[in-house]
N, CA and C atoms as a LAMMPS dump frame, in Angstrom:
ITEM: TIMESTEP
0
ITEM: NUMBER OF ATOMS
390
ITEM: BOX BOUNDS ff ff ff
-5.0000000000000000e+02 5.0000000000000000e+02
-5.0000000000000000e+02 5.0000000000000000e+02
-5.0000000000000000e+02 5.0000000000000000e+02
ITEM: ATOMS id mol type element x y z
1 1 1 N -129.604 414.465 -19.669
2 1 2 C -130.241 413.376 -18.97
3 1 3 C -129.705 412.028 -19.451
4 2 1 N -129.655 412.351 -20.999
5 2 2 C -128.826 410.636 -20.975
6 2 3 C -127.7 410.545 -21.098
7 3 1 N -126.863 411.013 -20.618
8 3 2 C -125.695 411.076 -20.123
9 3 3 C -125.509 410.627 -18.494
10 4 1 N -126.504 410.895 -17.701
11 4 2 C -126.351 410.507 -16.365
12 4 3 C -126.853 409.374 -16.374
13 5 1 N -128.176 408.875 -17.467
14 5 2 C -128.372 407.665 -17.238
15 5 3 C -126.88 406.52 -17.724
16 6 1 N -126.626 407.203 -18.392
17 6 2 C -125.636 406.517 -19.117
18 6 3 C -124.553 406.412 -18.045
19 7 1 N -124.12 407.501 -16.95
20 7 2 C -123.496 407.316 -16.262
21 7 3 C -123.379 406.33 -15.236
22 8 1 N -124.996 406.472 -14.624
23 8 2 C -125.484 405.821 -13.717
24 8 3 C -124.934 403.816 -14.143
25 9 1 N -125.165 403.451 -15.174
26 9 2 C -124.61 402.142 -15.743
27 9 3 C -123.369 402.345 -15.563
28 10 1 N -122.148 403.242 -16.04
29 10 2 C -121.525 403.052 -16.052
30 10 3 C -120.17 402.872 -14.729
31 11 1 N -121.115 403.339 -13.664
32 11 2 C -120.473 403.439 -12.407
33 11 3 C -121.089 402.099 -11.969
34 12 1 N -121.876 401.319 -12.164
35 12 2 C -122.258 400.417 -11.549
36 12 3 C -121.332 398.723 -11.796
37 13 1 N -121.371 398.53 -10.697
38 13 2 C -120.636 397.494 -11.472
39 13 3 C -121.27 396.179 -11.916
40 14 1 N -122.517 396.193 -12.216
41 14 2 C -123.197 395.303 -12.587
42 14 3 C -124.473 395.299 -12.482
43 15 1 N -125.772 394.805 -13.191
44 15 2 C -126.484 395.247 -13.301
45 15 3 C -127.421 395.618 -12.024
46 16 1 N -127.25 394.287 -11.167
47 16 2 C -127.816 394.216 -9.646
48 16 3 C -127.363 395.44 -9.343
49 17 1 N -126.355 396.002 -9.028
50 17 2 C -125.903 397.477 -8.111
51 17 3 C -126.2 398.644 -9.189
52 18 1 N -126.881 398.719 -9.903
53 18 2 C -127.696 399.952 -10.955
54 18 3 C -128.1 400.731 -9.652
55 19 1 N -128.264 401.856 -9.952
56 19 2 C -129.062 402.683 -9.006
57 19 3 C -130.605 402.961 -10.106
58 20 1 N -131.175 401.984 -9.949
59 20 2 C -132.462 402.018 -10.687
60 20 3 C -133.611 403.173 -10.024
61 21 1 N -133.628 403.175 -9.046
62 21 2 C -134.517 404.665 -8.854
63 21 3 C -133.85 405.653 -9.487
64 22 1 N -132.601 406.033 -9.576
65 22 2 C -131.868 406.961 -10.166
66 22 3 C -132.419 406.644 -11.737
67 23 1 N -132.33 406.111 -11.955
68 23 2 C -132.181 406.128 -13.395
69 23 3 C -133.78 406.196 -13.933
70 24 1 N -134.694 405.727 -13.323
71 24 2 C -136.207 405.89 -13.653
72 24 3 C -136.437 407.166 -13.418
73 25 1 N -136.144 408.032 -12.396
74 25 2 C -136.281 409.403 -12.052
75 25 3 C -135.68 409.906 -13.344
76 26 1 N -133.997 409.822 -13.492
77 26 2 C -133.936 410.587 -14.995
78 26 3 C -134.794 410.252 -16.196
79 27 1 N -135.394 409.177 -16.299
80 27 2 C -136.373 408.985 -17.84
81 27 3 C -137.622 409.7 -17.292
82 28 1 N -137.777 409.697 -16.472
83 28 2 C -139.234 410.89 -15.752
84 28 3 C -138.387 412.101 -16.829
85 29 1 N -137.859 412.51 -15.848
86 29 2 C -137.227 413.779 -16.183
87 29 3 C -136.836 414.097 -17.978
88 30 1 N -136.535 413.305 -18.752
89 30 2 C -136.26 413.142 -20.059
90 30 3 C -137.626 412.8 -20.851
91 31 1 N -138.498 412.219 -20.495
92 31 2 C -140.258 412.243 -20.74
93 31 3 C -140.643 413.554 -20.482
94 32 1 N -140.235 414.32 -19.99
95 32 2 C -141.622 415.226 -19.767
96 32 3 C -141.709 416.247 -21.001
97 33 1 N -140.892 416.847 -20.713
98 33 2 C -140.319 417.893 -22.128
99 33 3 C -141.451 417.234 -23.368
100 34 1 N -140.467 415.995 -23.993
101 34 2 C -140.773 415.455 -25.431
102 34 3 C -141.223 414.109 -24.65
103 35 1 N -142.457 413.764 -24.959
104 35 2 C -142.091 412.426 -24.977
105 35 3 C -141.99 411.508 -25.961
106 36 1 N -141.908 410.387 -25.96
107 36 2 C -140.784 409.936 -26.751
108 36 3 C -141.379 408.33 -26.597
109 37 1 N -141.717 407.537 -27.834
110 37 2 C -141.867 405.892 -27.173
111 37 3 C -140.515 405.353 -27.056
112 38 1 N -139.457 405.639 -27.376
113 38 2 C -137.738 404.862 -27.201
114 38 3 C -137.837 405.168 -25.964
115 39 1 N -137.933 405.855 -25.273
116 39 2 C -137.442 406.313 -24.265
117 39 3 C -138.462 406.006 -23.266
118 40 1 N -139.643 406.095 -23.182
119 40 2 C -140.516 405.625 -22.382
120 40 3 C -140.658 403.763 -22.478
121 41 1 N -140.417 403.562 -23.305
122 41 2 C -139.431 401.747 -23.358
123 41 3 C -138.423 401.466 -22.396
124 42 1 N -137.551 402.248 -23.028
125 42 2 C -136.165 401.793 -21.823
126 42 3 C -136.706 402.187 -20.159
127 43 1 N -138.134 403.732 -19.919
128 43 2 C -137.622 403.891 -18.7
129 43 3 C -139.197 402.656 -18.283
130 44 1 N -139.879 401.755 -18.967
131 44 2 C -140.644 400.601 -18.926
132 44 3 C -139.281 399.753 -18.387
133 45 1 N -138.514 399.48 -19.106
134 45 2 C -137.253 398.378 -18.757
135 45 3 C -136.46 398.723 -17.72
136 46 1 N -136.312 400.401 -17.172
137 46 2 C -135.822 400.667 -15.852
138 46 3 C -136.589 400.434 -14.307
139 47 1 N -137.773 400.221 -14.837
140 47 2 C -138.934 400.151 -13.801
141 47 3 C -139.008 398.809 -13.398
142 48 1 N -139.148 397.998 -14.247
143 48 2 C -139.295 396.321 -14.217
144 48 3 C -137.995 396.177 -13.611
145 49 1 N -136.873 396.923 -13.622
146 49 2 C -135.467 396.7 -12.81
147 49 3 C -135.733 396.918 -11.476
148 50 1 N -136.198 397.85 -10.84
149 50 2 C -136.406 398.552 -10.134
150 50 3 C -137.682 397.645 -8.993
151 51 1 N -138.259 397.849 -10.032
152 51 2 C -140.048 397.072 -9.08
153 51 3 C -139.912 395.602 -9.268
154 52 1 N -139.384 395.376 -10.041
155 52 2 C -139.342 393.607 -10.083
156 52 3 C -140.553 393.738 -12.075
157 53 1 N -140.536 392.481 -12.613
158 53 2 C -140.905 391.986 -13.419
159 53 3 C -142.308 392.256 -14.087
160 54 1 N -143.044 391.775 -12.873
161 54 2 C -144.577 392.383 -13.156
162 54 3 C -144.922 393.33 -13.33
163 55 1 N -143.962 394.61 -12.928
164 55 2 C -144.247 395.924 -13.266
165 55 3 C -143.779 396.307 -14.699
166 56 1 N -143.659 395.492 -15.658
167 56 2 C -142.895 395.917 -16.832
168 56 3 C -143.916 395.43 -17.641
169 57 1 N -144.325 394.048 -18.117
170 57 2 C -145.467 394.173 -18.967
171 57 3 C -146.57 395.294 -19.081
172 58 1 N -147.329 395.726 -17.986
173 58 2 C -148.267 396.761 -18.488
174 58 3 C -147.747 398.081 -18.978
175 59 1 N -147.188 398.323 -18.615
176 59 2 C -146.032 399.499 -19.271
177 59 3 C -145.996 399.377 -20.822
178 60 1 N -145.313 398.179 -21.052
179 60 2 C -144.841 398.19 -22.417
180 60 3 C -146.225 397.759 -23.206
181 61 1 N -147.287 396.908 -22.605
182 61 2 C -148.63 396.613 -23.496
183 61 3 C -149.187 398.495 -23.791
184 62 1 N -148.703 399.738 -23.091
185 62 2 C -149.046 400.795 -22.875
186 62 3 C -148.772 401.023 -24.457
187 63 1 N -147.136 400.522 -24.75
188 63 2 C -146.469 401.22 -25.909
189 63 3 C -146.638 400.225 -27.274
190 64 1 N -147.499 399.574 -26.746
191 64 2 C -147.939 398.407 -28.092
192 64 3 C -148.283 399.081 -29.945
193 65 1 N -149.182 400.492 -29.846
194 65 2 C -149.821 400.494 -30.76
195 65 3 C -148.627 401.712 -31.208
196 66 1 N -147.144 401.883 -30.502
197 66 2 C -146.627 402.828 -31.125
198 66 3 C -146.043 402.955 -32.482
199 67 1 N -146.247 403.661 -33.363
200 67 2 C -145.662 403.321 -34.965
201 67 3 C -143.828 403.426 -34.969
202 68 1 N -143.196 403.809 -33.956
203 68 2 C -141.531 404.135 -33.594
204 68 3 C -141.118 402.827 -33.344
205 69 1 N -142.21 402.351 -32.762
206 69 2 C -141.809 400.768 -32.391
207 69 3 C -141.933 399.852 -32.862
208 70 1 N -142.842 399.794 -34.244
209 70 2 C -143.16 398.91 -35.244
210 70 3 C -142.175 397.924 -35.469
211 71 1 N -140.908 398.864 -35.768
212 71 2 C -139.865 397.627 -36.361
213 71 3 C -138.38 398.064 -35.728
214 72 1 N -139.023 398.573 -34.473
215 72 2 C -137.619 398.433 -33.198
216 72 3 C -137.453 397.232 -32.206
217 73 1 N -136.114 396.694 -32.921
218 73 2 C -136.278 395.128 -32.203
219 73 3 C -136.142 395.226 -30.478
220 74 1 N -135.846 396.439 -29.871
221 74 2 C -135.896 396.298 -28.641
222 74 3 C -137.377 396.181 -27.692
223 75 1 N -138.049 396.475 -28.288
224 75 2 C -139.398 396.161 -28.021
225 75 3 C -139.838 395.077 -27.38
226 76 1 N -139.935 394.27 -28.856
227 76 2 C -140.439 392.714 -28.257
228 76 3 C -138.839 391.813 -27.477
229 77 1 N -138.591 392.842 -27.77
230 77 2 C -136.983 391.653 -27.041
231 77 3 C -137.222 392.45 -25.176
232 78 1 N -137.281 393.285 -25.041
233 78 2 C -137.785 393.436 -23.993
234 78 3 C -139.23 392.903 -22.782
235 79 1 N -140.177 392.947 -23.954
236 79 2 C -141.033 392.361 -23.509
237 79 3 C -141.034 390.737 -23.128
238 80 1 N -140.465 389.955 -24.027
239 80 2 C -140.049 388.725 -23.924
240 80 3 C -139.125 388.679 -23.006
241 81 1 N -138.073 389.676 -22.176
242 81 2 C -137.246 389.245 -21.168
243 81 3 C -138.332 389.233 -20.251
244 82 1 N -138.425 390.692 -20.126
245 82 2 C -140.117 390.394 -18.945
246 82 3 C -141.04 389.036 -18.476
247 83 1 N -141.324 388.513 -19.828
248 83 2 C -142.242 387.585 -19.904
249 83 3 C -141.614 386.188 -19.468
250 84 1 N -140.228 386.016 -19.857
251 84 2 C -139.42 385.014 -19.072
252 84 3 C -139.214 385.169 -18.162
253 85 1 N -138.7 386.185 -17.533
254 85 2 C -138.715 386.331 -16.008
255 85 3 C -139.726 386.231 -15.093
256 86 1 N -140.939 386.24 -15.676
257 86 2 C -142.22 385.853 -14.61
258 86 3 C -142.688 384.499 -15.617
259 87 1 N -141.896 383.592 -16.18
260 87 2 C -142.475 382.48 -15.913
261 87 3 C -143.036 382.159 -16.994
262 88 1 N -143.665 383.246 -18.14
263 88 2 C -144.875 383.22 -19.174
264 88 3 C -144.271 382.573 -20.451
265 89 1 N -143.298 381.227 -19.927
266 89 2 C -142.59 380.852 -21.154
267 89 3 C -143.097 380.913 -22.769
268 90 1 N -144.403 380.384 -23.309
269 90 2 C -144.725 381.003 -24.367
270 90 3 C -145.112 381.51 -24.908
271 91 1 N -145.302 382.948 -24.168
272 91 2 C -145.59 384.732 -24.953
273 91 3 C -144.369 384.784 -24.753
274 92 1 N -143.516 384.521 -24.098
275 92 2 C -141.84 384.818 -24.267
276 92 3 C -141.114 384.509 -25.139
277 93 1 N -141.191 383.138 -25.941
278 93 2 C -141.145 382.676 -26.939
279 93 3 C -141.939 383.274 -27.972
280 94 1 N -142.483 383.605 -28.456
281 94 2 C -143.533 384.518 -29.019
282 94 3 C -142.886 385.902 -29.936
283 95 1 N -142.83 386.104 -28.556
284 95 2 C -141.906 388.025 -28.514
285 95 3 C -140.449 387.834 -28.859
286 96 1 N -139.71 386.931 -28.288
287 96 2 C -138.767 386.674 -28.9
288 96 3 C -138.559 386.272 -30.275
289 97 1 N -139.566 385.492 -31.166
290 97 2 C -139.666 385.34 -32.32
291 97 3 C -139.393 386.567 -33.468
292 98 1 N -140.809 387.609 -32.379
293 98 2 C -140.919 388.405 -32.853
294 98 3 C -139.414 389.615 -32.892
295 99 1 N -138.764 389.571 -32.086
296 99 2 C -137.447 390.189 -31.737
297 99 3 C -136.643 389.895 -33.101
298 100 1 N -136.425 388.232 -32.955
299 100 2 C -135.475 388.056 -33.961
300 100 3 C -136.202 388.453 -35.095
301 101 1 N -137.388 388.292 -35.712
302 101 2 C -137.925 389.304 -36.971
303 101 3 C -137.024 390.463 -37.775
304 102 1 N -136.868 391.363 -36.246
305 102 2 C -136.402 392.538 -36.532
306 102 3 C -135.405 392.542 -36.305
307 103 1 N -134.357 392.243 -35.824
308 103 2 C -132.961 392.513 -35.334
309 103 3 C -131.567 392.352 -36.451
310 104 1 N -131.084 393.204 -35.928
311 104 2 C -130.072 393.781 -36.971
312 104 3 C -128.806 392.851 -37.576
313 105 1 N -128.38 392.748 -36.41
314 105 2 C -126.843 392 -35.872
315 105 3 C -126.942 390.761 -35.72
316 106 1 N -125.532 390.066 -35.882
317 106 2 C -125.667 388.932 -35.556
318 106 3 C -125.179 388.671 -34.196
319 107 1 N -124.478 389.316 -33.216
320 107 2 C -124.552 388.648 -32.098
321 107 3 C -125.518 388.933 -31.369
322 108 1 N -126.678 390.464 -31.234
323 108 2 C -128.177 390.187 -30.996
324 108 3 C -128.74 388.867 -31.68
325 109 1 N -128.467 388.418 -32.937
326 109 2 C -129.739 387.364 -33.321
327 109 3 C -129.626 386.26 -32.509
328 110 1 N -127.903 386.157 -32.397
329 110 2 C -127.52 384.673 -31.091
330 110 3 C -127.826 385.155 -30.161
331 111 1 N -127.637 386.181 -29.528
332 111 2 C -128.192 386.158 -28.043
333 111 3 C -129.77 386.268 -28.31
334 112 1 N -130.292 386.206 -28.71
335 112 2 C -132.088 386.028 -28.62
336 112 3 C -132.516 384.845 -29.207
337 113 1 N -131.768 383.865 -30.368
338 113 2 C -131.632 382.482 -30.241
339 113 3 C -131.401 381.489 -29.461
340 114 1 N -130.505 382.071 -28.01
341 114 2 C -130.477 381.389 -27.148
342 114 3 C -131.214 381.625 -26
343 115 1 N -132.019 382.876 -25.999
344 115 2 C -133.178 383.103 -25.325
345 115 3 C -133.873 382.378 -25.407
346 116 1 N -134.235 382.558 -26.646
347 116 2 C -135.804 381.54 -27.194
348 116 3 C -135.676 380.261 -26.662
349 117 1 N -134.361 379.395 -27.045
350 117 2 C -134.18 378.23 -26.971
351 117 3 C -134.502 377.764 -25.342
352 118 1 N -134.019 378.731 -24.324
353 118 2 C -134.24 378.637 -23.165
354 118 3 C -135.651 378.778 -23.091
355 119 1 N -136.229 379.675 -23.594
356 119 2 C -137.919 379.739 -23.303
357 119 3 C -138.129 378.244 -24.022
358 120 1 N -137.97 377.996 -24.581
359 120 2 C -138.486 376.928 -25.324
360 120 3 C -138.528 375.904 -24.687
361 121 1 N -137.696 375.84 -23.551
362 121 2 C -137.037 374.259 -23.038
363 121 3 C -137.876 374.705 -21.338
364 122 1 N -138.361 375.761 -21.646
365 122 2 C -139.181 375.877 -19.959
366 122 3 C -138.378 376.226 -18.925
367 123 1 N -137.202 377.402 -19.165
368 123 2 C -135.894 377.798 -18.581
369 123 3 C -136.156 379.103 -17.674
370 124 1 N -137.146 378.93 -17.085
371 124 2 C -137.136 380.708 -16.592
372 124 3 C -135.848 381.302 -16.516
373 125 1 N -134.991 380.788 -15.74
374 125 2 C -133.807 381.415 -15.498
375 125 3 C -133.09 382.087 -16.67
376 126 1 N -133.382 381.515 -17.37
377 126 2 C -132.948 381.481 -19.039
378 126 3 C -131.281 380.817 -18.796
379 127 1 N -130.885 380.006 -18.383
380 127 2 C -129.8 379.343 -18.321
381 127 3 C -129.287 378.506 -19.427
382 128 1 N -130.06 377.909 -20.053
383 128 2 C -130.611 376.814 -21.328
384 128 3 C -129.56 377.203 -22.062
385 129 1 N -128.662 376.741 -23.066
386 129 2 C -127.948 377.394 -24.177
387 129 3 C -126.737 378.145 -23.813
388 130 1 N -126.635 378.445 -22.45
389 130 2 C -125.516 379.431 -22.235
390 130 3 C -124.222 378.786 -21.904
C-alpha cells in the first residue's frame, strides 16, 4: 500500500494533479489491518487534499492525545498548514511553534520559519518570506 501511495505522488506532476481519492482509499486500506497514528495523520493530510482544508483539522484534533505523536514534528506542522490555509493565522502560528520544537533538520526548521513568519505577517497564502 505504500508503495502505490508513494506511486500515486510520484506520477503526479504536482501536487494539484495528486489523485487524492486514490491515495485516501489506499490509507483506508493500510488502516484497517493495523492501525497506526503516522498513518492515519498523513491519510488526515490526504483528506484535507482531497475535501479542501476544513476537513483536516477535526481529523487531526482526533489524533491529539496520541503518545506516537508526542514528539513527531509532522503533526503540528501539519496541523498549522491546515490552520493557515483556512485563515486561523494564530493557532497556525502556534502549531508551527510547536513544529519547530520538534523538528530535526535544518532545511525543515527554515521551511517552517518561513511559515510562521508568513502566519505571523497575516499571509494566508503563506507567500511572506518566500
Amino acid at each position: 500500500m505504500q508503495a502505490a501511495i508513494a506511486a500515486l505522488h510520484d506520477e503526479a506532476e504536482d501536487v494539484a494533479t495528486t489523485d487524492w481519492p486514490q491515495v485516501v482509499a489506499l490509507y483506508d486500506v493500510l488502516l484497517a489491518p493495523v492501525p497506526s497514528p503516522v498513518v492515519a495523520l498523513n491519510r488526515a493530510a490526504a483528506v484535507a487534499m482531497r475535501d479542501g482544508p476544513e476537513a483536516g483539522p477535526a481529523l487531526l484534533d482526533g489524533l491529539a492525545g496520541e503518545p506516537r505523536l508526542r514528539d513527531h514534528h509532522p503533526y503540528p506542522m501539519a496541523r498549522a498548514e491546515l490552520l493557515h490555509r483556512l485563515g486561523r493565522l494564530p493557532e497556525a502560528a502556534a502549531a508551527y511553534r510547536e513544529a519547530l520544537d520538534l523538528v530535526g533538520t535544518e532545511p525543515e526548521r527554515a521551511h517552517l520559519l518561513r511559515r510562521l513568519g508568513a502566519a505571523e505577517t497575516s499571509d494566508p497564502g503563506g507567500t511572506a518570506g518566500t
